[in-house]
C-alpha positions, -999 to 999 in steps of 0.1 A, spaced: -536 -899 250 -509 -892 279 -485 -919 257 -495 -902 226 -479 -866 239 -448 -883 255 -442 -898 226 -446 -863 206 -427 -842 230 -398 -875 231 -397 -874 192 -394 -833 191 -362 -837 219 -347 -858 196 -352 -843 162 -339 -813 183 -310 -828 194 -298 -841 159 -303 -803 148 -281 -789 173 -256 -816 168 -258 -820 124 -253 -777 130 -224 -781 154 -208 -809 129 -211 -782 99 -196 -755 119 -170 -781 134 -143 -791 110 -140 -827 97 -122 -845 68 -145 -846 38 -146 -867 4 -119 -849 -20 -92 -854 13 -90 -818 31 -107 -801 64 -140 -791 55 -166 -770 80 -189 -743 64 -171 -711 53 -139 -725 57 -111 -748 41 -79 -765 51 -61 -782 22 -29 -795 28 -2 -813 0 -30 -809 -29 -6 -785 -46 26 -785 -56 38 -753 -62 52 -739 -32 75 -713 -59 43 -696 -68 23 -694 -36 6 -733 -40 17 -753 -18 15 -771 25 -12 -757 44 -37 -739 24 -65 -721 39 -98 -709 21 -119 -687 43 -156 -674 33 -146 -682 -7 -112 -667 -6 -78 -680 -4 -62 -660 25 -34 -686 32 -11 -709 12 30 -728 17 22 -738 53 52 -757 55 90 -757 68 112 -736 51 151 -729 53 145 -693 52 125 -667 72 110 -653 34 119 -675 6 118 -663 -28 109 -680 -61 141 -701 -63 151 -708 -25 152 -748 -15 115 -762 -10 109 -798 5 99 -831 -16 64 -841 -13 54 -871 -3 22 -890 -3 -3 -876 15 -24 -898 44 -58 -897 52 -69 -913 88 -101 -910 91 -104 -931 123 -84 -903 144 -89 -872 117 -62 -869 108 -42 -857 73 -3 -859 72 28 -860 42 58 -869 46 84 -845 33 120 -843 33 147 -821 23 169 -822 -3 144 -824 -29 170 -850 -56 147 -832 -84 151 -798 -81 185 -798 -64 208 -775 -87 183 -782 -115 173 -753 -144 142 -736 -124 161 -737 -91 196 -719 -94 199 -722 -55 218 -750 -49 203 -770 -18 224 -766 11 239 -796 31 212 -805 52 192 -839 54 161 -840 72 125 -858 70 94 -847 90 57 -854 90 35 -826 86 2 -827 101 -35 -814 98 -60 -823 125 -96 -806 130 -97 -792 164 -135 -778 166 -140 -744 150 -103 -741 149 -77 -769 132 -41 -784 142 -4 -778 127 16 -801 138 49 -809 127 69 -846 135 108 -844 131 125 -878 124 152 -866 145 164 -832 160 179 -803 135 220 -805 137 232 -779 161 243 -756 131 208 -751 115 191 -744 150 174 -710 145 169 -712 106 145 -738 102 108 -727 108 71 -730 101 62 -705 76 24 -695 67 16 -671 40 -10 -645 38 -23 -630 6 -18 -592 9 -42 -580 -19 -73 -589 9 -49 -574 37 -39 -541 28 -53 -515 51 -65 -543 77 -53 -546 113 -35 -571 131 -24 -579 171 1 -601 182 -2 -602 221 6 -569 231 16 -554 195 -7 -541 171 -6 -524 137 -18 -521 100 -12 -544 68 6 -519 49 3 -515 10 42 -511 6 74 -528 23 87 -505 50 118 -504 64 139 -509 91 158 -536 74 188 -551 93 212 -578 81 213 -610 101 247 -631 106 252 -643 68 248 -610 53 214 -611 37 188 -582 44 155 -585 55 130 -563 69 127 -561 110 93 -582 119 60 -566 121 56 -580 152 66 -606 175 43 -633 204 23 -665 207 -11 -654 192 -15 -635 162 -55 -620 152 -56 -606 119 -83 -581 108 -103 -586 136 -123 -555 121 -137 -578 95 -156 -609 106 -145 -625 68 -111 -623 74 -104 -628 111 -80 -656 116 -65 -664 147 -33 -682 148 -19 -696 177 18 -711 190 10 -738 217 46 -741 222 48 -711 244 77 -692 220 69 -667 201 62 -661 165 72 -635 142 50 -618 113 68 -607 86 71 -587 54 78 -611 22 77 -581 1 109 -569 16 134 -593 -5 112 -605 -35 84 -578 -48 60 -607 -53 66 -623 -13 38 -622 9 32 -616 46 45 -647 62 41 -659 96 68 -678 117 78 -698 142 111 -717 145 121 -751 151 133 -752 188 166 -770 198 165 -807 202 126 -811 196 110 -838 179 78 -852 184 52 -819 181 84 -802 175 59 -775 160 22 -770 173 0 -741 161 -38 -739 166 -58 -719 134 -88 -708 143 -104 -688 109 -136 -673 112 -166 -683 95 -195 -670 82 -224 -677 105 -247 -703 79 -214 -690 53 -228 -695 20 -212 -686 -11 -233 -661 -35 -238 -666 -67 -226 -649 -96 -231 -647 -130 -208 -654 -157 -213 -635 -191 -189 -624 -220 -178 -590 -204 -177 -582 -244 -210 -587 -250 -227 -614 -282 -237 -610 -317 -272 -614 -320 -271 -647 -345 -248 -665 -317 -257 -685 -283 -261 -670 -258 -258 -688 -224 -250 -668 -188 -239 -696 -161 -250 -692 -127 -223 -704 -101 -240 -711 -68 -234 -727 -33 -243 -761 -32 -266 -751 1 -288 -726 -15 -316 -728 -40 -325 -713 -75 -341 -686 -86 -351 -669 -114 -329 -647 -137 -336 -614 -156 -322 -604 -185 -326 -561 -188 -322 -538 -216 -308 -506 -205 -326 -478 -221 -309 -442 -237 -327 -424 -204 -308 -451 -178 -341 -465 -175 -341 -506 -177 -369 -526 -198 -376 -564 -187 -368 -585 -217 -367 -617 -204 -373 -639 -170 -370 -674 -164 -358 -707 -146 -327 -712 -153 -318 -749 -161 -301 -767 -137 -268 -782 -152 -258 -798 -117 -225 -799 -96 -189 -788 -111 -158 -784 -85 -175 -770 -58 -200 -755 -71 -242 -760 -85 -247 -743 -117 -275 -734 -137 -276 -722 -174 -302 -692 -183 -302 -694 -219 -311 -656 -238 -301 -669 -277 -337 -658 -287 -332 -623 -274 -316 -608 -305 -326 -566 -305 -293 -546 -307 -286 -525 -277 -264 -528 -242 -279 -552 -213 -274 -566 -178 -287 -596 -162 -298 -602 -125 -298 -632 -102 -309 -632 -66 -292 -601 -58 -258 -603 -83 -260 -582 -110 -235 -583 -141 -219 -554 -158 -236 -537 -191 -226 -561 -221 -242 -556 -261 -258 -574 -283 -248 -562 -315 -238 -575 -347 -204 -548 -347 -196 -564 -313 -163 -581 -325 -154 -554 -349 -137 -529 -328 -119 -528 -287 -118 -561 -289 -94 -575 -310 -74 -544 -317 -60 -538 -285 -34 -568 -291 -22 -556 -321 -17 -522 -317 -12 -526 -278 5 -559 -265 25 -570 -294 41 -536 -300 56 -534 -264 68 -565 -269 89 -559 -294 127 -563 -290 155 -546 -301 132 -514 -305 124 -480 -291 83 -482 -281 68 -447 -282 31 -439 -271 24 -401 -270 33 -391 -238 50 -424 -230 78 -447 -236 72 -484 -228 108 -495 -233 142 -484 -247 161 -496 -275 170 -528 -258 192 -558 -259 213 -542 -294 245 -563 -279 226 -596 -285 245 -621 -278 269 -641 -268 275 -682 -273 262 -697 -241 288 -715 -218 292 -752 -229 271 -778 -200 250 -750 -186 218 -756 -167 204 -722 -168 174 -712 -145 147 -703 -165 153 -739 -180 175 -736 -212 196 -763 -216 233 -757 -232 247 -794 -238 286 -801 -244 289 -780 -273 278 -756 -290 267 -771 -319 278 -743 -338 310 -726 -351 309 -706 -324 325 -712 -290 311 -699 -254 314 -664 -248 321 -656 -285 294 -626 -297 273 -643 -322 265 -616 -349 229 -608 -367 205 -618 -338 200 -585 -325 166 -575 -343 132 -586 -345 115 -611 -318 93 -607 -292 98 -603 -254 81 -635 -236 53 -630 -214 70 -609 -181 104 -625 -184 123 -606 -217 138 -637 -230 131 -645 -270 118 -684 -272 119 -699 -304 88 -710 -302 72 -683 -289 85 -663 -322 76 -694 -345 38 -698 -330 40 -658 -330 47 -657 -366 27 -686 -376 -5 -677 -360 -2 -638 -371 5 -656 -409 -28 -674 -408 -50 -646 -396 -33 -624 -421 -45 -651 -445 -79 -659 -436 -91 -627 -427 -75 -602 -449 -66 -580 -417 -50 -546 -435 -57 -528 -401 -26 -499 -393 -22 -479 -366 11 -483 -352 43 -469 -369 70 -497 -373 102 -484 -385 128 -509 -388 154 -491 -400 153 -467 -369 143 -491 -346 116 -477 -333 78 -483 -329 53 -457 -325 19 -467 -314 -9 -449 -323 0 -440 -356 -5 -450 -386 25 -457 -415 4 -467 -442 17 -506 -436 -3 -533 -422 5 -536 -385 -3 -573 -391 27 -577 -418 51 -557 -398 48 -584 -369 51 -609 -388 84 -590 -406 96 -585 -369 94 -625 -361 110 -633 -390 137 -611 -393 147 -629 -353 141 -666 -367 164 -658 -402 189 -637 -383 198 -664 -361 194 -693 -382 214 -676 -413 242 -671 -386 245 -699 -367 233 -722 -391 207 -737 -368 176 -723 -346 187 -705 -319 167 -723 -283 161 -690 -266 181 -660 -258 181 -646 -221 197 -629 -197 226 -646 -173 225 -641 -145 194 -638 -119 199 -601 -110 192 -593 -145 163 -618 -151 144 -603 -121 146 -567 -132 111 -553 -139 108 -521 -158 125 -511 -190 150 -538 -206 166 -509 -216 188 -515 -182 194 -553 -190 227 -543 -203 248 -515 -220 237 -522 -253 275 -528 -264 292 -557 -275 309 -570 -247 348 -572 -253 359 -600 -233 392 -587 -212 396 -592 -181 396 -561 -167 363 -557 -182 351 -588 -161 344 -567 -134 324 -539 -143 292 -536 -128 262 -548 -149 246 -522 -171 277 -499 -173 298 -489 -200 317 -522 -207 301 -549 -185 300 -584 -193 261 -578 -197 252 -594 -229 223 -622 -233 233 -654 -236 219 -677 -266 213 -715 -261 210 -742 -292 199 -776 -289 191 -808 -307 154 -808 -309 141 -816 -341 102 -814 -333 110 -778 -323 127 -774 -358 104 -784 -373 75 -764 -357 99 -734 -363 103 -740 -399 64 -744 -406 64 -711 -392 84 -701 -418 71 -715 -447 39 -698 -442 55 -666 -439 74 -670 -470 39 -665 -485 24 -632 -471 59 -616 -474 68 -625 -506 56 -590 -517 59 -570 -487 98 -583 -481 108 -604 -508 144 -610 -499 131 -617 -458 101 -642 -477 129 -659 -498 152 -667 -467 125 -673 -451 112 -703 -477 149 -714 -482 152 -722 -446 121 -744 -443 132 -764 -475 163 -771 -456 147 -780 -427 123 -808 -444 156 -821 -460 180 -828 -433 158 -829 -406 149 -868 -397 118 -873 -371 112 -906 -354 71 -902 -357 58 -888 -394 29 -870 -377 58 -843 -369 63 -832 -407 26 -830 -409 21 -791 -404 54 -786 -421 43 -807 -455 11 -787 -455 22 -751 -449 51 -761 -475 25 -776 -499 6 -745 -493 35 -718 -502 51 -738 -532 22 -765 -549 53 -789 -552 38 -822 -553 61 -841 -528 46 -827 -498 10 -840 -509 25 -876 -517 40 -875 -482 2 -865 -469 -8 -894 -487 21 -919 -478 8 -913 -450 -27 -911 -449 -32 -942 -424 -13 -921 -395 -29 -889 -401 -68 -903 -398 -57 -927 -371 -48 -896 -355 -71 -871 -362 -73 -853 -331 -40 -839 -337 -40 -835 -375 -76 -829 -388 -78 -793 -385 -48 -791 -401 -54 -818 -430 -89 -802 -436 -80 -772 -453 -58 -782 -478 -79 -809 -484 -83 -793 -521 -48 -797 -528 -40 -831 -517 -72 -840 -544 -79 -877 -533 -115 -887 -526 -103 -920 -510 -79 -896 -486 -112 -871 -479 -136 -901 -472 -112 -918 -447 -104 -883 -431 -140 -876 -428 -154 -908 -413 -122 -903 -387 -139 -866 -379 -171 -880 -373 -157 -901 -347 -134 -873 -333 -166 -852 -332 -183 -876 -310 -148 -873 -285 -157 -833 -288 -193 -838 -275 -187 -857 -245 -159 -835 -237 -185 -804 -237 -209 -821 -216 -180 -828 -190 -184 -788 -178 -213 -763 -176 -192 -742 -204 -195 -765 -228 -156 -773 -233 -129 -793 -212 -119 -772 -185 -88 -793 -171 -62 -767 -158 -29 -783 -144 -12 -756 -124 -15 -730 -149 -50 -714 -157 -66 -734 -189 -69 -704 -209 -40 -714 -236 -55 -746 -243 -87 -735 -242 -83 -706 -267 -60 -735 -289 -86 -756 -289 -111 -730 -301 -89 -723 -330 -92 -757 -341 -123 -763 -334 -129 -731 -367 -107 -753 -389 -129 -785 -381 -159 -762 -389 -148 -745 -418 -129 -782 -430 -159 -804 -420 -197 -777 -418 -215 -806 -417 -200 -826 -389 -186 -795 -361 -206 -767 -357 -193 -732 -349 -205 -742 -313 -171 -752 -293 -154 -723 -310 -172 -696 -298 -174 -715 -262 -139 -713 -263 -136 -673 -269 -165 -666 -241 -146 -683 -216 -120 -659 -222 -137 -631 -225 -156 -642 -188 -178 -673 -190 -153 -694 -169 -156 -705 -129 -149 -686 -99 -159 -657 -89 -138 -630 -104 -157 -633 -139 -123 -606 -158 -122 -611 -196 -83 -626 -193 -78 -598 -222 -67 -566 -205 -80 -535 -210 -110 -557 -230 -145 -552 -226 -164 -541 -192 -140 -559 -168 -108 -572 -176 -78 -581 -160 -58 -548 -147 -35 -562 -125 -13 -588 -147 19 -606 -147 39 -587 -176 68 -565 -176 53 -539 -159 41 -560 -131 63 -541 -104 35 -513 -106 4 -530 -102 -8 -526 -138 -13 -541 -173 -5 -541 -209 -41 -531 -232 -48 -565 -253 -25 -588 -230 -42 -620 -226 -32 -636 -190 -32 -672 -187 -62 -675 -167 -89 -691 -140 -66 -712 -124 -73 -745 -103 -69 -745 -64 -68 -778 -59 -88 -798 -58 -118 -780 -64 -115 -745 -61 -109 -723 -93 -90 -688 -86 -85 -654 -104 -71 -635 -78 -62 -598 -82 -25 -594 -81 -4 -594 -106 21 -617 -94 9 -650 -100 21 -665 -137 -1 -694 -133 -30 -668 -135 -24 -637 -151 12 -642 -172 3 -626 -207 12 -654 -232 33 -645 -262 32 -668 -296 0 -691 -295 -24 -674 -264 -17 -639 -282 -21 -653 -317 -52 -676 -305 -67 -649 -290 -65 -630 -322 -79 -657 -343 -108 -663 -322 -121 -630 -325 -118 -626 -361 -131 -661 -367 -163 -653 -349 -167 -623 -366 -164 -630 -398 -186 -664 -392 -214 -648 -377 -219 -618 -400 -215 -645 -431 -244 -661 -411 
């Protein structure tokens, strides 16, 4: 008996024992599976992103389910902006033996140095280091190896920088030693200039440990320089609107070995776990549709049940339905279930509750698509796009009549740095610097950035063409007068806002082509002061043609006489050509009796462009032959379809939702049968795609959020249905539009359409940007990917990979989507 309670009280020591120490393991960090510092509530990645220009990048730090810090790394400058030198990654080491992650990184970086993207030509310095993260308990290791000490002449400008995501900051307190203060919302001054000249702000504070918001037991980081110099917090927001608070320590003279050493202690969560939230269409579902809610969820916790409610006239709520939901398993980082409400189908608004989350009020109505949802693009977004236009709104004007001295012939072997490339001529009778006459109407600013894209105006045009077409959208409420030059929104002409736009597109395309005798690339500003201007293009330039003196040289931009003007690029590119002119050739249709001359030019152009336009791979001319076959019946584009039937079905994944609707007019059973049995494989392809996520659809972003592709692939996914009813359902389509309009991961569950449905993205990356705000009917690019497993929405509108509203296919797609489910489901 005595042996049998030893042994008892033995076994309960022990199980204890492995308690205390499997609880001091989760709260300790150590190196986990997918490579980065793991202990609960808290993250260290390091080198899993690589895109330090856009706050990805080094060190990252996720605390309690946020991203609070990113770009821990070495840097050249105290706050580098989008285009300043970054190091070249190299492959990241895992030792698990002494826990232990490094990358080697080195600067110049060959790749980027005086490249298009980086106009910032690397200065003459040539250094490697190793760059270190090492769990240290509750707290993790910095540590930074030099190869060799930094020459004499770059002591004091090389440091460790650490960025902190203001939008969780503002209003929260910070001490550094014996300094303390407040995360303000704005830049403040004093600014001084250091020994080069440049300006920046004087630190927030200066010592050897910094504690941030100390107040709030999510946020509190400590950060730590074991050095014994001091560090600096500073404003990023001082130089470049969309910096961040950075903190800083620099590289002391002669070191090497530890040559930087900072402990990070960030505060978790006691037993941190991650609650769930529901992800709904923020529009709502018609009542004939699927309707599945997906329940993101800690790994650690368990499931409960989920209630759907009906919110009564009187506020009251009415159970409708309560379940289970299934469990769908692991995704990322995450456990989701599915609760599945398709069978509720009453009209009226409803909410849904799990554990304690609750979503925001969403319909079920058979009208749901019909109005504030797709509207808000076309009399919003695509209006205040316009260029070379005046954009009125009541008591507003979104822009001046801007950019009316478009443009002059870009300079010959020009490596501009938004990415245009200008080769060693011109390719036109023009010659750099000359004004090139008839390109200053029409087009569309791109996304936050005011250049015109050719293939932003072609997709533009295209996709607005097909809608027009399919869905017989006569809907006016925006004033477009061309002669004037000026758009009213919010009032009706009498014209079809959707013809107008696609007028507007056309009248760029033709203008340019019918002058220069080619496709213009793009036309943008030249220089970097001008391309980060934010506001109203208006102040781009004078809107005169620059006369090109020299006296004139030297004006300052904007005034009277400056040499101001946009530049335009060509190239030799004939995929884009071609993409350009199928554009084209389906406008020739819809215009042919709104603008006949515009449709005629419009048709010519195309012609010419299947004539002298040679591809290397016949699946380029697809689209082209189709829309061309479409406009004109002429039999040679269906006997190229069928010359070349064998590449088209062997690569259906590209080409059937474009073959399948004009299978009528190609008329070739043998053609239909091969296309079909292709289809049925594709479809297979589809299916295991869907099962790959909880949504139902590949969700694969690279750096920028998957939203483009994912509303692209929606809109094929109608043309395989309406093509091929029997083989794709409407399924994967209308997956595709709830993910955009807030079935997709990650907690902040915004429609990516501003201003659309019960919560949307507010804060986005277009033009008006600079105050924090949005444009009604935008459509931001979307969840993006933390990697490697942590999807993010944050709200602040400076982050393109996120929330940059997408001109040409992610406003057009959008567009489509909407339409296409309404009009499908009320057929239903």
């Amino acid at each position: 008996m005595k042996f049998l309670i030893f042994f008892i009280l033995f076994f309960k020591i022990v199980t204890l024992q492995a308690q205390i120490t499997s609880e001091r393991q989760s709260s300790d960090f150590t190196i986990n599976e997918s490579e980065y510092l793991e202990r609960r509530g808290a993250n260290v990645m390091l080198a899993h992103d690589f895109y330090p220009e856009s706050h990805q990048g080094g060190v990252g730090i996720i605390q309690n389910g946020i991203r609070v810090a990113t770009n821990g790394d070495l840097r050249l400058e105290a706050t580098p902006g989008q285009w300043q030198p970054v190091p070249k990654v190299g492959e990241r080491k895992v030792n698990r033996e002494k826990q232990e992650i490094s990358v080697r990184m080195s600067y110049p970086d060959e790749s980027k140095d005086k490249k298009g993207f980086n106009p910032i030509d690397y200065p003459n310095l040539n250094f490697a280091y190793t760059l270190k993260v090492i769990p240290a308990g509750e707290s993790f290791k910095i540590i930074v190896d030099l190869d060799k000490p930094l020459p004499e002449e770059w002591i004091g400008k090389v440091g460790m920088n650490l960025e902190l995501f203001p939008g969780i900051l503002f209003g929260k307190s910070y001490y550094m030693d014996k300094s303390l203060g407040l995360f303000n919302q704005q830049a403040n001054g004093p600014g001084i200039q250091n020994a080069d000249g440049s300006f920046y702000l004087e630190p927030m504070a200066q010592g050897k440990k910094l504690i941030i918001a100390p107040e709030a037991p999510e946020q509190t980081m400590i950060i730590e320089n074991m050095d014994g110099s001091s560090m600096q917090l500073l404003d990023g927001r001082a130089k470049h609107t969309n910096g961040w608070f950075i903190v800083r320590s620099l590289i002391p003279k002669g070191a090497t070995k530890y040559a930087i050493e900072w402990v990070i202690t960030p505060k978790a969560l006691e037993n941190y776990i991650y609650e769930p939230v529901v992800q709904v269409s923020q529009v709502g579902y018609h009542p004939s549709q699927e309707k599945i809610a997906i329940i993101e969820t800690d790994t650690n916790s368990t499931a409960s049940k989920a209630i759907l409610y009906r919110v009564n006239e009187n506020g009251e709520r009415t159970q409708v339905l309560s379940a289970m939901p299934k469990s769908w398993g692991d995704f990322l980082r995450y456990r989701y279930y599915q609760f599945d409400f398709s069978k509720v189908t009453q009209q009226g608004i409803y909410q849904i509750e799990y554990s304690e989350y609750q979503t925001r009020p969403f319909q079920i109505n058979s009208t749901v698509y019909q109005r504030n949802v797709w509207q808000p693009t076309l009399e919003y977004f695509l209006p205040v796009q316009m260029c070379h236009m005046r954009v009125n709104d009541r008591y507003k004007v979104w822009h001046g009549l801007c950019h009316m001295d478009d443009a002059r012939m870009a300079p010959i072997n020009t490596n501009h740095f938004d990415g245009y490339l200008q080769g060693p001529e011109t390719m036109t009778e023009f010659q750099p610097g000359d004004h090139v006459p008839g390109i200053n109407i029409g087009g569309w600013h791109d996304a936050g950035d005011y250049d015109l894209r050719v293939e932003s105006q072609a997709s533009t045009v295209h996709g607005l063409t097909q809608i027009y077409e399919l869905f017989d959208i006569n809907y006016d409420n925006t004033t477009i007068n061309q002669a004037l030059r000026t758009v009213d929104i919010l009032i009706p002409d009498g014209k079809p806002d959707v013809l107008q736009q696609i007028e507007h597109g056309a009248l760029s395309i033709v203008g340019g082509y019918k002058s220069m005798g080619r496709f213009y690339r793009g036309i943008i500003v030249p220089t970097l002061e001008q391309y980060v201007l934010l506001g109203d293009p208006v102040n781009h330039s004078d809107n005169q043609i620059y006369t090109d003196i020299e006296q004139n040289s030297k004006i300052p931009l904007g005034q009277a006489g400056a040499p101001d003007d946009r530049w335009v690029f060509t190239e030799d590119n004939p995929k884009r050509e071609i993409n350009t002119a199928t554009a084209l050739a389906s406008a020739a249709r819809v215009l042919k009796t709104y603008n006949p001359e515009l449709a005629s030019d419009c048709l010519a152009i195309a012609n010419e462009i299947w004539t002298k336009t040679q591809v290397d791979n016949p699946l380029t001319k697809v689209g082209l032959a189709v829309e061309l076959l479409k406009t004109t019946k002429n039999k040679d584009y269906r006997k190229y379809l069928l010359q070349h039937e064998d590449i088209i079905t062997n690569n259906v994944s590209q080409t059937g939702w474009i073959i399948g609707p004009v299978l009528p007019l190609i008329n070739s059973t043998g053609f239909k049968e091969n296309l079909t049995e292709a289809v049925i494989n594709y479809f297979k392809e589809i299916e295991s795609l869907g099962k790959k996520t909880p949504y139902g659809l590949p969700y694969e972003p690279n750096i920028w959020g998957a939203g483009w592709g994912i509303q692209n692939f929606g809109v094929k996914q109608y043309y395989l249905h309406t093509s091929f009813p029997e083989i794709f359902p409407t399924t994967y389509m209308l997956n595709a539009m709830n993910f955009i309009l807030g079935v997709h991961p990650g907690v902040n569950t915004s429609s990516f359409a501003s201003g659309v449905g019960s919560k949307s993205i507010t804060q986005a990356y277009g033009v008006n940007r600079g105050d924090f705000s949005f444009i009604p009917g935008g459509v931001g690019s979307g969840t993006a990917l933390i990697r490697p497993d942590f999807p993010e929405l944050l709200e602040w509108p400076f982050l393109w990979q996120q929330t940059e509203y997408v001109l040409g296919g992610g406003t057009t797609d959008y567009l489509f989507l909407i339409l296409a489910a309404d009009n499908l489901l009320n057929k239903q």
